[in-house]
N, C-alpha and C positions, 0 to 999 in steps of 0.2 A: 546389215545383211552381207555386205559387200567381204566382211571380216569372215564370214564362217565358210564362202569359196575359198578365200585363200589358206584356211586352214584345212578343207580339204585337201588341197594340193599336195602334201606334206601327211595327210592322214588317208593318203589310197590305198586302203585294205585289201583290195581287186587284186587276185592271186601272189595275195604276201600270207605269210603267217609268224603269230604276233612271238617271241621268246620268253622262256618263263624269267622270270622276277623275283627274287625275294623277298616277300615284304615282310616277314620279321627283322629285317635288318635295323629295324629301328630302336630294337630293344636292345643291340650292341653300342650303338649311339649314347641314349640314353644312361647307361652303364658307365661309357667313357665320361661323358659330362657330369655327373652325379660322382666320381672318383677325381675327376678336375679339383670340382667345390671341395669335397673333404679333403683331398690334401693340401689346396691353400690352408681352412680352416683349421686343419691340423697345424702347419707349419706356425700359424697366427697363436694358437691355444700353449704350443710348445715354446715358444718365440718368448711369449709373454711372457710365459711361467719362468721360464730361466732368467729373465727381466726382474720382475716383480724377486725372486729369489737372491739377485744377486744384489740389490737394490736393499731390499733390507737384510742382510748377514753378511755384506761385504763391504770396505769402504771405498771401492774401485766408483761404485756411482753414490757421489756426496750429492747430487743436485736429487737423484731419488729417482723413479723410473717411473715414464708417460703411456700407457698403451693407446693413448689416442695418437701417436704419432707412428706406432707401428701397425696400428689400424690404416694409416693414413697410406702407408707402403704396401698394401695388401690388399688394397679398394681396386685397386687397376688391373693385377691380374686375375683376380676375381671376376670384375667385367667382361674382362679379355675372355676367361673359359665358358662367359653367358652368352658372348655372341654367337654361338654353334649352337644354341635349342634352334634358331631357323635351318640349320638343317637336318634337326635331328627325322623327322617326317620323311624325308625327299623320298624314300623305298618306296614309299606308298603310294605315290604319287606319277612313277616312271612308268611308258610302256614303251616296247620295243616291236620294232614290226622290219621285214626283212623278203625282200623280190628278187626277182632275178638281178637287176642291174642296182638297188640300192639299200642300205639301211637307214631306218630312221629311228630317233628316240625322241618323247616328249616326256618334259620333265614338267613337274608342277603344277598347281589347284588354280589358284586365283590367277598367278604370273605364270603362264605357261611359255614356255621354250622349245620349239623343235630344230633339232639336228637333225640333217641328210648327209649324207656322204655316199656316193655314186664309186661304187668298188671295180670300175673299171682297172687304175689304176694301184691297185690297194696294196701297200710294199712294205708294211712292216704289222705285226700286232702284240703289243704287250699286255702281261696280265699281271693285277695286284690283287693281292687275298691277305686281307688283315686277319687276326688271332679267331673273331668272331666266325671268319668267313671260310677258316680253314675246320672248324667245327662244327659248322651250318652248311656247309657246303656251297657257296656261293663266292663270287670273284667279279671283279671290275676288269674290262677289256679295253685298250685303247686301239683304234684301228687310223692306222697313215695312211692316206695316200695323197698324190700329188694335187696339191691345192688343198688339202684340210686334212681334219682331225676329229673324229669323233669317240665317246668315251661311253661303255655299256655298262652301267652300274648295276651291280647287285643280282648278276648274271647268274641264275641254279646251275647246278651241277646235275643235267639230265641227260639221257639221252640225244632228246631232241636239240639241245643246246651243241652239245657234241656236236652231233652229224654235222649243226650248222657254222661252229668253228672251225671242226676239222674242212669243211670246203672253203670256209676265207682262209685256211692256212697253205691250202692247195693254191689258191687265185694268191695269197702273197708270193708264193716258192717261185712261179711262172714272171712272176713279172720282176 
């Protein structure tokens, strides 16, 4: 019990209101990781063929050509592109909530995460919008201020989003 006070602390909705979210961003995810695999696979299928081709109609390889060993070069980044399906989800999963004096985001189902960050001092904000997010309309917000760092993922392109950038960019200009 003791665990679900302290998560109130951090989830006080008492005159906040929540920002909208993109959750199809996961279907840009998704995309990116599934274009990962085929073009190792490709690089592997291509790799080989030119192997196997020059292997037999050339004498440049007399020992003869292995694709277990080009297999063997290909396993790792392969891996390497699998470990992003855990984040392919996270849109889904984010809410954002915003008061007078602070922002908060929770991230995540099972392992959940909340960020605060208290915009008293709030002195800088940048924004990133990948290929997906410039044609979905959505963007990632980073907000500074003195003592931390919080990051808004997958932030719509609303009005309401608006009004409420445009006044942390007001509360950054000031300080």
């Amino acid at each position: 019990m003791k665990q679900k006070r302290l998560r109130e602390l951090f989830e006080n909705t008492e005159n906040c209101y929540e920002l909208d979210v993109a959750r199809y961003q996961y279907l840009e995810e998704i995309i990116k990781l599934i274009g990962k695999v085929l073009l190792v696979c490709i690089l592997f299928w291509g790799l080989n063929f030119i192997g196997k081709y020059l292997a037999s109609h050339k004498d440049w390889l007399q020992g003869g050509f292995d694709s277990s060993i080009l297999f063997s070069i290909f396993v790792l980044p392969l891996l390497y592109s699998l470990k992003d399906v855990k984040d392919c989800f996270g849109s889904l999963f984010v809410k954002i909530w915003k008061d007078k004096t602070s922002i908060t985001v929770r991230r995540g189902l099972l392992w959940v995460k909340y960020d605060k960050l208290y915009l008293k001092d709030l002195n800088n904000i940048e924004m990133y919008q990948s290929i997906g997010g410039k044609i979905g309309g959505y963007c990632s917000l980073d907000l500074y201020a003195v003592g931390g760092v919080v990051s808004l993922p997958y932030l719509k392109d609303t009005d309401k989003n608006r009004k409420v950038v445009s006044k942390l960019m007001d509360k950054a200009k000031k300080n």
